[in-house]
NUKE-483728 format. One record per residue (C-alpha): residue number from 0; x, y, z. Coordinates in Angstrom, 3 decimals. Layout:
BEGIN
+-----+----------+----------+----------+
! pos !       xx !       yy !       zz !
+-----+----------+----------+----------+
! NUM !        X !        Y !        Z !
...
+-----+----------+----------+----------+
This chain:
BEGIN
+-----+----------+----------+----------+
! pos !       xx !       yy !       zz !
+-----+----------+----------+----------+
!   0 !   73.140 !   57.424 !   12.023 !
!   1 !   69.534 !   57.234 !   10.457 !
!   2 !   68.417 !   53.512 !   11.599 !
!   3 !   64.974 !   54.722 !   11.196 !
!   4 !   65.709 !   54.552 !    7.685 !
!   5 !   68.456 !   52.244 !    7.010 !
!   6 !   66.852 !   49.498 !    8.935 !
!   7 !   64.420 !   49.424 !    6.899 !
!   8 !   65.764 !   49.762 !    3.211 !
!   9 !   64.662 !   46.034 !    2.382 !
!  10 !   61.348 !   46.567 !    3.409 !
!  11 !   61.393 !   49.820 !    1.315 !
!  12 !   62.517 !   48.137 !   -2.229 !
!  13 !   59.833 !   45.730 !   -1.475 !
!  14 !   57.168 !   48.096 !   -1.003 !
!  15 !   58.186 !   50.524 !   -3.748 !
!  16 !   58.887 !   47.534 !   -6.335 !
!  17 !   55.632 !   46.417 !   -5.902 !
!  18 !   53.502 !   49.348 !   -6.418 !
!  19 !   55.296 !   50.041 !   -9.738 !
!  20 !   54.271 !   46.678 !  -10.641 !
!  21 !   50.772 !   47.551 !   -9.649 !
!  22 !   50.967 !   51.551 !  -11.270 !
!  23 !   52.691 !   49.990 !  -14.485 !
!  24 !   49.235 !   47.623 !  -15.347 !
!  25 !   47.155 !   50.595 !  -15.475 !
!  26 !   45.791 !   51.365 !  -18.253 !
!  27 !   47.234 !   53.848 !  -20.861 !
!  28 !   48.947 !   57.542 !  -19.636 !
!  29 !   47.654 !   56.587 !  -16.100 !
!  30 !   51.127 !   53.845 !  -15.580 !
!  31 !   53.369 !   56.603 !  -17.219 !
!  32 !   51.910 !   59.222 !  -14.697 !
!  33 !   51.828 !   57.322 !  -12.193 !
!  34 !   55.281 !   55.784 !  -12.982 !
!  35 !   57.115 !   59.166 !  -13.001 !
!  36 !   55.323 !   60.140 !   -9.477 !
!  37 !   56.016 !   57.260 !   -8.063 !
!  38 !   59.866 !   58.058 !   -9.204 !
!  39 !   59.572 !   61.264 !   -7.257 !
!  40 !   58.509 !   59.603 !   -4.058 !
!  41 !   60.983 !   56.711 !   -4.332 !
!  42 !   62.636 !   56.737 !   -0.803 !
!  43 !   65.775 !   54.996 !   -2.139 !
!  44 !   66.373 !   57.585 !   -5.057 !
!  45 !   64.963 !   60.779 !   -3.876 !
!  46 !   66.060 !   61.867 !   -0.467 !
!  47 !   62.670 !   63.321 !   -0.200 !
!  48 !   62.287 !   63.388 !    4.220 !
!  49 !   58.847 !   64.636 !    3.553 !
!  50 !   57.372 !   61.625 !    2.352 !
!  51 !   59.309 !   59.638 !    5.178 !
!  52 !   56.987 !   59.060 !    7.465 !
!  53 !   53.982 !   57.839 !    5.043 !
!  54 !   55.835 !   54.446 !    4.015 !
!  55 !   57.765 !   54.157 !    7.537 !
!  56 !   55.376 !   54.714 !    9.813 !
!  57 !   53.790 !   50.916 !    9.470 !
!  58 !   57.207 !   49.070 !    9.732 !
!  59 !   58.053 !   51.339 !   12.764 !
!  60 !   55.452 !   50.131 !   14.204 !
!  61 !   56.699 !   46.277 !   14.121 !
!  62 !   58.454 !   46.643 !   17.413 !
!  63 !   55.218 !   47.207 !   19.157 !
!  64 !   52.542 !   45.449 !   16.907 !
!  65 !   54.536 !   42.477 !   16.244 !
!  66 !   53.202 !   42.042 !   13.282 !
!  67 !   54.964 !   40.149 !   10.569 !
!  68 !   57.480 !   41.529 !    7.938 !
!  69 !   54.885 !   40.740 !    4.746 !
!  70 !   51.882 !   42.355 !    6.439 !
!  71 !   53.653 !   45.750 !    7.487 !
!  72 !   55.529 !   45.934 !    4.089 !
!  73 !   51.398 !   45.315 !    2.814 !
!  74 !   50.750 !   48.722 !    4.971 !
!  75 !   53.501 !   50.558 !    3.987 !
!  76 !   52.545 !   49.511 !    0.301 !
!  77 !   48.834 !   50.923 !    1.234 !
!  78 !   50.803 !   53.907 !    2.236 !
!  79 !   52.692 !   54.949 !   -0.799 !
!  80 !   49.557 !   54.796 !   -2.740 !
!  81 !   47.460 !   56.781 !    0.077 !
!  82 !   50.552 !   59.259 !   -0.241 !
!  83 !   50.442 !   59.649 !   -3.923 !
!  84 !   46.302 !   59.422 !   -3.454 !
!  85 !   46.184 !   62.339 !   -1.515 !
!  86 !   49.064 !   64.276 !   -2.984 !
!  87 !   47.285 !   64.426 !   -5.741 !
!  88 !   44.177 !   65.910 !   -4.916 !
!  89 !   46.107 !   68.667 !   -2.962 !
!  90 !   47.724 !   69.471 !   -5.949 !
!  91 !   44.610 !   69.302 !   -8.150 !
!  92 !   43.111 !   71.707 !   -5.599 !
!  93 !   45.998 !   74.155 !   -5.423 !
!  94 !   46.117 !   74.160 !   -8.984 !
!  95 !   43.190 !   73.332 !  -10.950 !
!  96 !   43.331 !   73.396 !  -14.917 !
!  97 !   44.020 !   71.471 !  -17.612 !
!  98 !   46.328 !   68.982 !  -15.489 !
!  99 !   42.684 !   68.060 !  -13.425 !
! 100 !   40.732 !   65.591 !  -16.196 !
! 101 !   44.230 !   63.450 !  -16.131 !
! 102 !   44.992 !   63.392 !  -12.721 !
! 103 !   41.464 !   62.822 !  -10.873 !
! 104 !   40.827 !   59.535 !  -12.994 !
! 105 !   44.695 !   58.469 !  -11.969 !
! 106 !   44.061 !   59.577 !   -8.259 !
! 107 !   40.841 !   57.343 !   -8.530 !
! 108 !   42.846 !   54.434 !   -9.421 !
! 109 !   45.604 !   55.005 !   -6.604 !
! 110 !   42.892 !   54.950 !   -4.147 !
! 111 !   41.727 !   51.668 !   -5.660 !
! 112 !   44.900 !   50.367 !   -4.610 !
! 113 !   44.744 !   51.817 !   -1.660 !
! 114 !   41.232 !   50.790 !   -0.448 !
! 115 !   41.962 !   47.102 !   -1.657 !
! 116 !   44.846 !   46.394 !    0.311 !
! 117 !   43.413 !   47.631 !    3.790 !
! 118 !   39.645 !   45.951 !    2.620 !
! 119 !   42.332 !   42.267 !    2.255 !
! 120 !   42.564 !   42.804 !    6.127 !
! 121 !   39.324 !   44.779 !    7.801 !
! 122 !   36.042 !   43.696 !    6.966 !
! 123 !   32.935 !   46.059 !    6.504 !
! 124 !   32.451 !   46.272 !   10.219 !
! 125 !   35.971 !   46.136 !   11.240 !
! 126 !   36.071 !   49.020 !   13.776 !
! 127 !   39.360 !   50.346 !   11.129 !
! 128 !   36.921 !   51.931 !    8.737 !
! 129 !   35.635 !   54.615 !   11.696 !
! 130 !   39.442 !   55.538 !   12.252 !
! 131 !   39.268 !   55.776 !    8.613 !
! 132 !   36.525 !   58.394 !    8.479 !
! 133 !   37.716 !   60.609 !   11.053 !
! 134 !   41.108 !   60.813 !    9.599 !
! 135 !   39.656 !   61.424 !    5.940 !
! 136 !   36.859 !   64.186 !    7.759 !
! 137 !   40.446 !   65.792 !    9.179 !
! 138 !   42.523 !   66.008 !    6.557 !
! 139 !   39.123 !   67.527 !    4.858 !
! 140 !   39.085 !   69.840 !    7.521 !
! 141 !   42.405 !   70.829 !    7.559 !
! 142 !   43.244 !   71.262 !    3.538 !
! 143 !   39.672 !   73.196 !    3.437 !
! 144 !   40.502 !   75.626 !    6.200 !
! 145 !   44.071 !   76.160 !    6.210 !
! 146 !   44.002 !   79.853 !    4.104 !
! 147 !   41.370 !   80.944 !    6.919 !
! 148 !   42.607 !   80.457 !   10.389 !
! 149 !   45.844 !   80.411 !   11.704 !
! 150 !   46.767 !   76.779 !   13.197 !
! 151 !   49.748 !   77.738 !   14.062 !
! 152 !   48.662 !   79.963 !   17.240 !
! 153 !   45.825 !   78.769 !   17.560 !
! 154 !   45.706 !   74.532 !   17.088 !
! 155 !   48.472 !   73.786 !   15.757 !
! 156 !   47.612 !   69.488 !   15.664 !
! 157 !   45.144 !   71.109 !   12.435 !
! 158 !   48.672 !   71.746 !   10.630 !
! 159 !   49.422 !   67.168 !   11.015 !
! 160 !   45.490 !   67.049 !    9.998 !
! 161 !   46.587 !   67.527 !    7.001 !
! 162 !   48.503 !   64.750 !    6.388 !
! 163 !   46.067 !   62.744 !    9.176 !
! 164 !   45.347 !   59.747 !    6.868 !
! 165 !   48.878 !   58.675 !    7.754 !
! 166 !   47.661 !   57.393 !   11.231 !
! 167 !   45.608 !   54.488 !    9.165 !
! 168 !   48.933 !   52.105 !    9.823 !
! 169 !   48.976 !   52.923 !   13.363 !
! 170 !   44.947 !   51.928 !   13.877 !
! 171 !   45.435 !   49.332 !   11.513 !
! 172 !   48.582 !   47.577 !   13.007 !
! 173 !   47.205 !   47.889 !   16.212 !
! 174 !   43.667 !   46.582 !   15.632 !
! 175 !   45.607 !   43.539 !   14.167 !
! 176 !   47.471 !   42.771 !   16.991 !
! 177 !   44.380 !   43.771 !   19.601 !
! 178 !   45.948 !   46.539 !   21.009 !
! 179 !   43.539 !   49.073 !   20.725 !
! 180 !   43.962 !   50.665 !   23.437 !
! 181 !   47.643 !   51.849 !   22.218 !
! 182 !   45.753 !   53.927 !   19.356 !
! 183 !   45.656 !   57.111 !   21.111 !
! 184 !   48.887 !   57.556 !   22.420 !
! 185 !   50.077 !   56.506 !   19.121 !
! 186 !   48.150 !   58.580 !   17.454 !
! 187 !   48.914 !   61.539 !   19.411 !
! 188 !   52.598 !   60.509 !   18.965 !
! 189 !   52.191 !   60.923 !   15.101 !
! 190 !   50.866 !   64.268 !   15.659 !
! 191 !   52.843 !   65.890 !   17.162 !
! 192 !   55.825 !   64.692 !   14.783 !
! 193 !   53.615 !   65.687 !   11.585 !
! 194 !   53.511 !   69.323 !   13.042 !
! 195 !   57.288 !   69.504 !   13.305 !
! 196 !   57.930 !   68.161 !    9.954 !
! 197 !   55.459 !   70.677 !    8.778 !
! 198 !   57.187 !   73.149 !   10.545 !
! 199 !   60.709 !   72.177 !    8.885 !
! 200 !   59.201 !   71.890 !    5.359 !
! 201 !   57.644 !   75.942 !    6.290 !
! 202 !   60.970 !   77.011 !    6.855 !
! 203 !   62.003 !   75.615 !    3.071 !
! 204 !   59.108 !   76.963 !    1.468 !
! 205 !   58.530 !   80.375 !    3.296 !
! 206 !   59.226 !   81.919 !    0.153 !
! 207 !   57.166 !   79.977 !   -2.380 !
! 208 !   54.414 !   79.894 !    0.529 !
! 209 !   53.836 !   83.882 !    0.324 !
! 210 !   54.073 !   83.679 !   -3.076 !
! 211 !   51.644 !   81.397 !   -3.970 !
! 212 !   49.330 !   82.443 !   -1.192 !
! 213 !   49.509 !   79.349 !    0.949 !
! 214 !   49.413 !   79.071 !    4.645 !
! 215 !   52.545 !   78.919 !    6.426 !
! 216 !   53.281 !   78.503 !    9.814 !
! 217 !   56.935 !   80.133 !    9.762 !
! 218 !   55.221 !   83.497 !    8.259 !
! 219 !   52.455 !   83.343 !   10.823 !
! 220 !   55.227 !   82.892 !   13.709 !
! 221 !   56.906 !   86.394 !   12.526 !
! 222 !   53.293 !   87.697 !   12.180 !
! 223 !   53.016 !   87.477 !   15.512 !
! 224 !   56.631 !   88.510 !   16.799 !
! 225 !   56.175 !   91.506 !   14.846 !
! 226 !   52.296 !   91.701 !   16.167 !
! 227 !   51.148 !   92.424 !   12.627 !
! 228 !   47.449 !   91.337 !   12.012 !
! 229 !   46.508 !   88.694 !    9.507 !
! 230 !   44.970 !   91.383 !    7.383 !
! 231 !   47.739 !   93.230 !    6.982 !
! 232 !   50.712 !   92.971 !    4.508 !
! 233 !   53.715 !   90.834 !    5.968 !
! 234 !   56.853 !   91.199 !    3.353 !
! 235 !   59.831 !   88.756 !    2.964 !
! 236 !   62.156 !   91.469 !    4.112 !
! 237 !   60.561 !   91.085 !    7.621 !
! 238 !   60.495 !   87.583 !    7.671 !
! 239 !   64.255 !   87.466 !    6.822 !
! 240 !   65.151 !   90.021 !    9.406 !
! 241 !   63.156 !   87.884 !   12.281 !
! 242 !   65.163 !   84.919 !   10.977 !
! 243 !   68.620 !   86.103 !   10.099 !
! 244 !   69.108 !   89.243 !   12.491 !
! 245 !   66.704 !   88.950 !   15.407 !
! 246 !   67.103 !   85.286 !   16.043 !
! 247 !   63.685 !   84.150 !   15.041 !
! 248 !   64.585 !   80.375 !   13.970 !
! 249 !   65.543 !   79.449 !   17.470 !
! 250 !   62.516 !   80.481 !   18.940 !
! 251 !   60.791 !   78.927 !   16.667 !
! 252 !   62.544 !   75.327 !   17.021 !
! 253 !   61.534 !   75.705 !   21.080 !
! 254 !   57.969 !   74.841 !   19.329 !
! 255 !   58.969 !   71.789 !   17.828 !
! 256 !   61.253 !   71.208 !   21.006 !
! 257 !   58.073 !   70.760 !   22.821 !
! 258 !   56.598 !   69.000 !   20.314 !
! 259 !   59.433 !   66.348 !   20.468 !
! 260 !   58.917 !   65.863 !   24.036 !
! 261 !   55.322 !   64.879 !   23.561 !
! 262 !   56.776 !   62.334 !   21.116 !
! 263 !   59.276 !   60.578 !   24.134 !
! 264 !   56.268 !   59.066 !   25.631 !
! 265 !   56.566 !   56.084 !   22.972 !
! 266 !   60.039 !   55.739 !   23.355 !
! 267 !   59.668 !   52.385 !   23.964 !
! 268 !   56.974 !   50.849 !   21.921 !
! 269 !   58.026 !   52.841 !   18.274 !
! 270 !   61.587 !   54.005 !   19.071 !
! 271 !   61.799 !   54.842 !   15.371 !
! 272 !   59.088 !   57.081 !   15.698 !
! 273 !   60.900 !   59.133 !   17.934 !
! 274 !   63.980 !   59.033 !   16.623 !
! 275 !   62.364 !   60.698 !   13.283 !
! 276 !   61.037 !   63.545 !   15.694 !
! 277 !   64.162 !   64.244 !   17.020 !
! 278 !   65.832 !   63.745 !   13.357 !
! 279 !   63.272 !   66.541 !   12.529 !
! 280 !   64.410 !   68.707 !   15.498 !
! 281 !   68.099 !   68.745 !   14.994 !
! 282 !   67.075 !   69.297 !   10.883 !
! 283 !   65.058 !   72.615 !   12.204 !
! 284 !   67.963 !   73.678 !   14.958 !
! 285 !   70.729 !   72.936 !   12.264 !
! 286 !   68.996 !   75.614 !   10.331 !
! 287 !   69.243 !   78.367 !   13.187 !
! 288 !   72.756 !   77.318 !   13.815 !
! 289 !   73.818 !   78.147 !   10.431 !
! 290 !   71.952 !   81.180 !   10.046 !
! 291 !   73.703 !   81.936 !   13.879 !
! 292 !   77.255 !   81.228 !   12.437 !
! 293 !   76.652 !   82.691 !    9.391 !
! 294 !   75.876 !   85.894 !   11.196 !
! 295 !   78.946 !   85.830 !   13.624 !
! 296 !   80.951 !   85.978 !   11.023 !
! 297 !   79.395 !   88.633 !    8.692 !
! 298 !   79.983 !   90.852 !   11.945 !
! 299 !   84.118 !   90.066 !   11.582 !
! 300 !   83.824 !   91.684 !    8.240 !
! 301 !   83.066 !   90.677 !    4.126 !
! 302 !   86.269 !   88.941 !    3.583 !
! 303 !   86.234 !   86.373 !    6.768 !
! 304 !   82.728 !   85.455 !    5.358 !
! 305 !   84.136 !   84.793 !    2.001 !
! 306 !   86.691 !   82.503 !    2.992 !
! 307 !   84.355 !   80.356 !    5.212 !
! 308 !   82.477 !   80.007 !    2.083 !
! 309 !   85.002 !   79.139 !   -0.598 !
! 310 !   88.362 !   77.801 !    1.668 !
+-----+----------+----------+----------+
């Protein structure tokens, strides 16, 4: 059961309907760009979980806020185009080229949209726009310094910075309804469930992560099992023996265990909220399960594993 999606599949359509209404008036290449990213974020044809949370997050938060279907589907619109907004510029950053004079003028224009929508509700002095600086000064932070210390070990909320300008719909929602003082426990909520998806999407992209250079919090966890300095080389065929021999995915899902239980708390004002986080847990202990039974029965011998693959 995933009611912290299905619940909300109207809401969705709405919300992703409109923006390609909005992306396909811009001008020239920037609608077909925009268009086909859009198509890759589209929660109802992509079963992308990453992007999840950006676009659910502000109707989540109805059972608490209270606000009314049309302004959180106006959020979660804000959302998507924050999501492709800053999606965008990471990828710019990560890989600069001949891609960059297309995509910064198209990234302008999603933050257009974005900036527009949350101006239609918060004026200049609106106390919104200094939640909106410190989340845009973390996700700075974060993106900027992420190759140079190790959040994991060391502070790990740095690794949900980066995706920090997804708390604007819980500030937002909650300075609407006057319930200000909600923002930090919400807030902290978010978090702590950005770090575990963050965690999950590591344990996908190990691989591509060392590759490319990138920081990832998986490799950084067998870095330290295998107390092997930053400086020094790590290579995949340690990694994989943490994770498939030595039981290495379980201990790391007893992070994001603890994570989850910071994310109970809010139970009962954005039970969807936690029911993501513990969607997110079960995704990361599924994982070690498999690699657990997949192991047991390598150890009966080659042909027992070959017919619990193909009978």
């Amino acid at each position: 059961m995933r009611d912290w999606f299905d619940a909300y599949r109207e809401d969705m359509q709405w919300a992703f309907d409109e923006a390609e209404r909005i992306i396909g008036d811009m001008p020239g290449v920037f609608g077909t760009t925009g268009r086909k990213m859009l198509d890759e974020a589209h929660a109802l044809k992509e079963d992308n979980p990453n992007n999840y949370i950006s676009f659910l997050l502000p109707l989540w938060l109805r059972s608490c806020s209270e606000l009314s279907i049309q302004d959180s589907r106006r959020l979660s619109l804000a959302n998507i185009f924050g999501m492709m907004y800053f999606q965008t510029i990471d990828y710019v950053m990560d890989s600069p080229g001949e891609t960059a004079p297309e995509l910064l003028p198209l990234a302008n224009l999603l933050q257009l949209e974005f900036i527009n929508i949350y101006s239609s509700y918060f004026p200049a002095e609106s106390p919104f726009w200094n939640y909106y600086r410190t989340y845009l000064k973390q996700w700075a932070d974060a993106v900027t310094y992420e190759n140079e210390e190790n959040y994991y070990l060391d502070n790990p909320v740095r690794m949900a910075h980066k995706a920090a300008p997804i708390k604007l719909s819980v500030a937002g929602s909650l300075i609407l309804s006057e319930q200000i003082s909600l923002i930090p426990k919400l807030e902290e909520a978010t978090d702590y469930t950005l770090i575990t998806l963050q965690m999950l999407d590591d344990v996908m992209d190990w691989k591509k992560d060392m590759k490319e250079d990138n920081y990832n919090s998986l490799v950084a966890f067998v870095r330290a099992e295998l107390q092997i300095p930053t400086d020094q080389a790590i290579s995949p065929e340690q990694i994989e023996q943490v994770i498939y021999i030595k039981d290495g995915l379980n201990r790391y899902a007893e992070q994001a265990a603890a994570n989850h239980l910071q994310v109970e708390d809010i139970n009962e004002l954005v039970p969807h909220l936690r029911d993501f986080s513990y969607h997110l847990l079960e995704e990361l202990r599924n994982a070690a399960k498999n690699i657990e039974k997949d192991r047991i029965v390598l150890q009966t011998g080659g042909l027992n594993y070959w017919l619990s693959k193909n009978v």
